[in-house]
Each structure stands twice: as C-alpha cells, then as structure tokens.
C-alpha positions in Angstrom: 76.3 96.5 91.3 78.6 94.9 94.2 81.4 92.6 93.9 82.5 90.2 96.6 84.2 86.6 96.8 81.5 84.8 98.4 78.1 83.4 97.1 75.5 81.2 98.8 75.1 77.8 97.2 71.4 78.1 98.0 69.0 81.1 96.5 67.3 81.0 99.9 67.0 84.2 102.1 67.4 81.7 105.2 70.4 80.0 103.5 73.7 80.6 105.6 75.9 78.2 104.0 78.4 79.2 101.9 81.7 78.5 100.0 84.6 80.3 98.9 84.5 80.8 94.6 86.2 83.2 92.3 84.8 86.8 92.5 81.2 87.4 91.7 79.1 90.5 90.3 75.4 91.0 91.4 73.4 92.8 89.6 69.7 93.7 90.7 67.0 94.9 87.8 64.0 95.5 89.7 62.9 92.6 91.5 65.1 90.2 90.1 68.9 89.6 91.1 71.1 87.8 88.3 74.0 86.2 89.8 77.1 86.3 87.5 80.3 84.2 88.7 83.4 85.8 86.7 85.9 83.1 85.2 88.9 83.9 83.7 89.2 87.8 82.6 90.9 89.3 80.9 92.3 93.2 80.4 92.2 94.9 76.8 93.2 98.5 77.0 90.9 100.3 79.7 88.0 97.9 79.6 87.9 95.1 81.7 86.0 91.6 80.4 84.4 89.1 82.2 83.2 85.6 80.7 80.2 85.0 82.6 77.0 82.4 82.8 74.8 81.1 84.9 74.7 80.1 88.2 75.0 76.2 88.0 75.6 76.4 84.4 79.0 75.0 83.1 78.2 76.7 80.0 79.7 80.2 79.2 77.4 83.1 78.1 79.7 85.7 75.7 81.6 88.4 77.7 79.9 91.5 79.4 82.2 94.7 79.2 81.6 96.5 82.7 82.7 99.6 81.3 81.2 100.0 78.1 78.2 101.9 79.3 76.0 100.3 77.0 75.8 97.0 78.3 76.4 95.4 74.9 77.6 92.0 75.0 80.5 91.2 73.1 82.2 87.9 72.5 85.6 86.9 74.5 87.5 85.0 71.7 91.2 85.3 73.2 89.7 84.1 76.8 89.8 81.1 75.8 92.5 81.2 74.4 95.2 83.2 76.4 98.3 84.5 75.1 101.6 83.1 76.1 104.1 85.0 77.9 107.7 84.2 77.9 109.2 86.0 81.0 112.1 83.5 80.5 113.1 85.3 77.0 116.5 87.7 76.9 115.4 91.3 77.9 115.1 93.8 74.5 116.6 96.5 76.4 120.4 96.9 77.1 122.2 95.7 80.1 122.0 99.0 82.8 119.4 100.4 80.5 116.6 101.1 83.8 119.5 102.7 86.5 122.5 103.5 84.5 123.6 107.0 85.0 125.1 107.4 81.2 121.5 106.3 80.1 120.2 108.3 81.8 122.1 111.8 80.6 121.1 110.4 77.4 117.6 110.9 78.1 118.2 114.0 79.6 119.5 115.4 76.6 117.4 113.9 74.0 113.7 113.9 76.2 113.6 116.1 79.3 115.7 118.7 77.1 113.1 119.0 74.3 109.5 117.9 76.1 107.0 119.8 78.2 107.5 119.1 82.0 104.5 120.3 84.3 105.8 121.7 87.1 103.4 123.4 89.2 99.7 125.1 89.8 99.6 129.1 88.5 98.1 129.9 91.9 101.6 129.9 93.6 102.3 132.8 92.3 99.8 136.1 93.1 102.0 139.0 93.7 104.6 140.4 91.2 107.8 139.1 92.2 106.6 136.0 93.6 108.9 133.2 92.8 109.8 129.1 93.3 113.0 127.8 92.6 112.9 123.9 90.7 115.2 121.1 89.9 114.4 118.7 87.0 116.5 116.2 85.6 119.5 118.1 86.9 118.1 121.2 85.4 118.2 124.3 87.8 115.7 126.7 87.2 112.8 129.8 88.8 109.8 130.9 87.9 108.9 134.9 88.5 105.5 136.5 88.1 106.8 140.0 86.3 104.7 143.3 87.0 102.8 142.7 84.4 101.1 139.5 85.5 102.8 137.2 83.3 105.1 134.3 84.5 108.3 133.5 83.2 111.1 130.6 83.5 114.9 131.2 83.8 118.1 129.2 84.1 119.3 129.8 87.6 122.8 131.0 86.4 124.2 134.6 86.4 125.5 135.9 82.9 128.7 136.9 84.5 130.3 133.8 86.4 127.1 131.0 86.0 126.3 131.9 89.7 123.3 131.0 91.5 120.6 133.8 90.7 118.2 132.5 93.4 119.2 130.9 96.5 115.7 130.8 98.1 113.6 127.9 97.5 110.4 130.5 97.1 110.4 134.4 98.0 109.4 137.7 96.6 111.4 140.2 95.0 111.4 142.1 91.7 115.1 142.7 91.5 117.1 139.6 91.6 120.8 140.3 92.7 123.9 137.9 92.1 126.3 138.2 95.3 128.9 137.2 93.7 130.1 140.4 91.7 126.5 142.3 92.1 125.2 141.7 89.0 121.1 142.5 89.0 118.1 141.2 87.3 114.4 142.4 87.1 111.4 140.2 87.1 111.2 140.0 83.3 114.8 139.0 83.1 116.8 141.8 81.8 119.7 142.8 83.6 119.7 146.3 85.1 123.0 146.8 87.3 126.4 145.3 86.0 129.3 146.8 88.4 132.3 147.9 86.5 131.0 147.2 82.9 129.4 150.5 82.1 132.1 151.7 80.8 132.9 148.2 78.8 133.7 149.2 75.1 131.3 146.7 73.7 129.7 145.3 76.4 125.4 145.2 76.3 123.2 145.2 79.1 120.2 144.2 76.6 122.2 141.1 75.3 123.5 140.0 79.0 119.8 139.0 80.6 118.8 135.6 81.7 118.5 132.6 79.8 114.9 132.3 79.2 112.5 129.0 79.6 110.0 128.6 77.6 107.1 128.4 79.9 103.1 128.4 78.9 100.5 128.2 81.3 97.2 125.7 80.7 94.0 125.3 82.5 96.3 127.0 85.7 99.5 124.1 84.8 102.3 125.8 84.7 104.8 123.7 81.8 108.3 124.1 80.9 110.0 123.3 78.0 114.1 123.9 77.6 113.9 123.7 74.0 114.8 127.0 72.9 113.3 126.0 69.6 110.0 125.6 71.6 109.2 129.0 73.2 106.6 129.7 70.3 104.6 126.7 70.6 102.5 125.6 73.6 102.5 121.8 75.1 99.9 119.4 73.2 96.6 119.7 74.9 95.8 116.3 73.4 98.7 115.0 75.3 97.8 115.7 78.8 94.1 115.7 78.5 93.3 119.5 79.4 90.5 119.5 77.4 88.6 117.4 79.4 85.9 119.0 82.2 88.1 117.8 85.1 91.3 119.6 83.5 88.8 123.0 82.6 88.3 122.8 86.4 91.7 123.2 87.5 92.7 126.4 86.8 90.5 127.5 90.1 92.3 125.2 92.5 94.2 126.2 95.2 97.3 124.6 96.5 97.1 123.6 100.2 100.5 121.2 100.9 103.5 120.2 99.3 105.7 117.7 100.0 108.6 116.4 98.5 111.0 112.9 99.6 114.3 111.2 98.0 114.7 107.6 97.3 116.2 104.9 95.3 114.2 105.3 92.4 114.3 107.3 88.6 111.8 108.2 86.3 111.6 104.3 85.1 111.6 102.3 88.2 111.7 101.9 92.1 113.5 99.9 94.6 112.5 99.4 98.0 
C-alpha cells in the first residue's frame, strides 16, 4: 500500500500529466492496481475510514477500514452525514480550570496523591545503595535499592526537623545521614543513629524511620503510589498495558540518556 496526493488522469505507463486531488491509496493484488481516491474520512476511535470508489466514478463504494486487518467493508453512514461542532458554545470547564495554581493543588491532592505514577526503568538501580532522587507534583521523594535487592520509595524529609534526607540527585550509599542534627537512615528506612535521644524516656528508634512510598515494580517500571492506603495493592496492569509483548519486553532494557527541560506547560496543556 502507498499513499500520496497525486494521481495521473491517464492509466498509461507513458502518461506524465497530472493534477493535484485529495489523497489517494494504491493498492496492488498481483497484476492488477486498484486506484482508490479517499473523500471525506472520518476518525472513530483507533480506526481510520475512508469512503472510497472508483476512479472516474462519482459513485461511492461503502467505506474500507485500513486497519481492521480483515479487509471487511463496512458502511460509512455518519460520512455523509457529519456531526456538527459548536466551537462557539460556553466552555464546560470553569474559568482558570487548565493553569490555575488552586486547581491544580486540587488535583494534587485528590489524583497524583492517590494514583500510580511511573517514574523510572528498574535498571537504574544495580548495586545496594544505589539511589535517584524525584520530584512529582511537588512531591519530594528517593528511591534506594536495600541489601536485599528490593527497592523502596521514601519522602525526602528527616523524622527530626523535615530535613532534606538526600541532597544528591543520584548516588550510592547504604546509610543515609541528615546534616542537620545527624540523624541516620539505612537503605531499608529505619533509623539507626539519633544523637542525644538514646536516653529519651519514650522516644523509639523503630517508630522514627522514614515515611515509606508505596512502590511496586512491573515488567522493569518502577511506580509510585503516595496513598498510604495503597502499599498492598499493585498498579492495574490493564491500565498501562503491561501485558502486552512490547510491555513483557521491557524489563530487559537498558537506559542510555536522560534528559529533562522546564517550560510553560502543566500536565493539561502547553504554551509556546
């Protein structure tokens, strides 16, 4: 199959005359070429329809779905008749909704909060202590590989004063140290040093660690979910198609580049 804009106005190999038309489809079945000149299309879900006839024929044959994989033929009732748009009507949504900041720490709270959020490839992290540092939604968080082989999500914030754990954008290390009054973390989140609380009547290292992230691992996609509600389930595999071949494949990439910019732009739209 090719597409192009062109066709020649005479069948003849010698023919070099030719004039502009809408886009055309050739298709070649053994020794003969059908000529199909696409009129008005239109798009229903992921299949694209063409009305189609003839070459020289006014007349319309019934609509040939391109990406059926059948080649079934299927009739194009709302072609002819189009549906009317009215991009003069009042706009459902509220006035700021696509850039306000206050609508936007509303969806914050009540969808970024409580969803799964891919955030990187499993293969970033191969040693134990190996860890990345991430911002989303104005959430701070790291991800550590523990010693035993299993990656987990924190809130970048010490126990003691809500200082910054990690500084680093990425590193290594399996004992994560505040500097602001020495507080220390291992790789699985518990803390091990507290200076001048040992002696603390009531005070617990066990119930002082970090503030866990649910975080589950699929096909080698790391996903986050800050939910606490959530660090029992896993994200919906439905969802973000991981069931398919292409998603099985993943887990054995490798990452070769990353690359990150800032513009005038949110999750809903983007402005030059």
């Amino acid at each position: 199959m090719r597409l192009g804009g062109y066709h020649r106005r005479h069948h003849h190999p010698l023919s070099l005359r030719k004039r502009a038309v809408t886009p055309w489809i050739s298709f070649r079945t053994g020794y003969l070429t059908r000529l199909l000149r696409s009129e008005p299309c239109s798009v229903f879900g992921l299949s694209i329809y063409f009305r189609t006839g003839d070459p020289g024929s006014k007349r319309g044959s019934p609509a040939l779905n391109l990406f059926s994989g059948t080649g079934s033929q299927e009739p194009l009732r709302s072609a002819r008749t189009p549906q009317q748009i009215n991009v003069s009507s009042e706009s459902e949504f509220t006035n700021g909704w696509w850039e306000s900041s206050k609508i936007f720490d509303l969806e914050r709270r009540a969808i970024f909060s409580k969803s799964w959020l891919y955030v990187t490839h499993r293969n970033q992290f191969n040693k134990a202590g190996d860890y990345h540092q991430f911002q989303i939604a104005g959430f701070q968080f790291f991800l550590i590989l523990g010693k035993d082989n299993v990656l987990r999500g924190f809130h970048n914030v010490c126990r003691h004063r809500a200082y910054p754990v990690v500084r680093k954008e990425s590193g290594n290390s399996t004992v994560l140290g505040c500097k602001y009054h020495g507080w220390a973390y291992n790789a699985q989140g518990a803390l091990t040093k507290a200076p001048q609380f040992d002696n603390v009547a009531g005070f617990d290292k066990t119930q002082n660690g970090l503030f866990s992230i649910a975080t589950k691992v699929m096909q080698g996609m790391v996903f986050v979910n800050f939910d606490p509600s959530k660090k029992s389930e896993s994200p919906p595999a439905e969802s973000y198609n991981m069931k398919s071949t292409i998603s099985r494949a993943l887990a054995e990439r490798k990452c070769t580049h990353r690359w990150e910019f800032e513009g005038q732009f949110n999750w809903k739209v983007g402005r030059k």
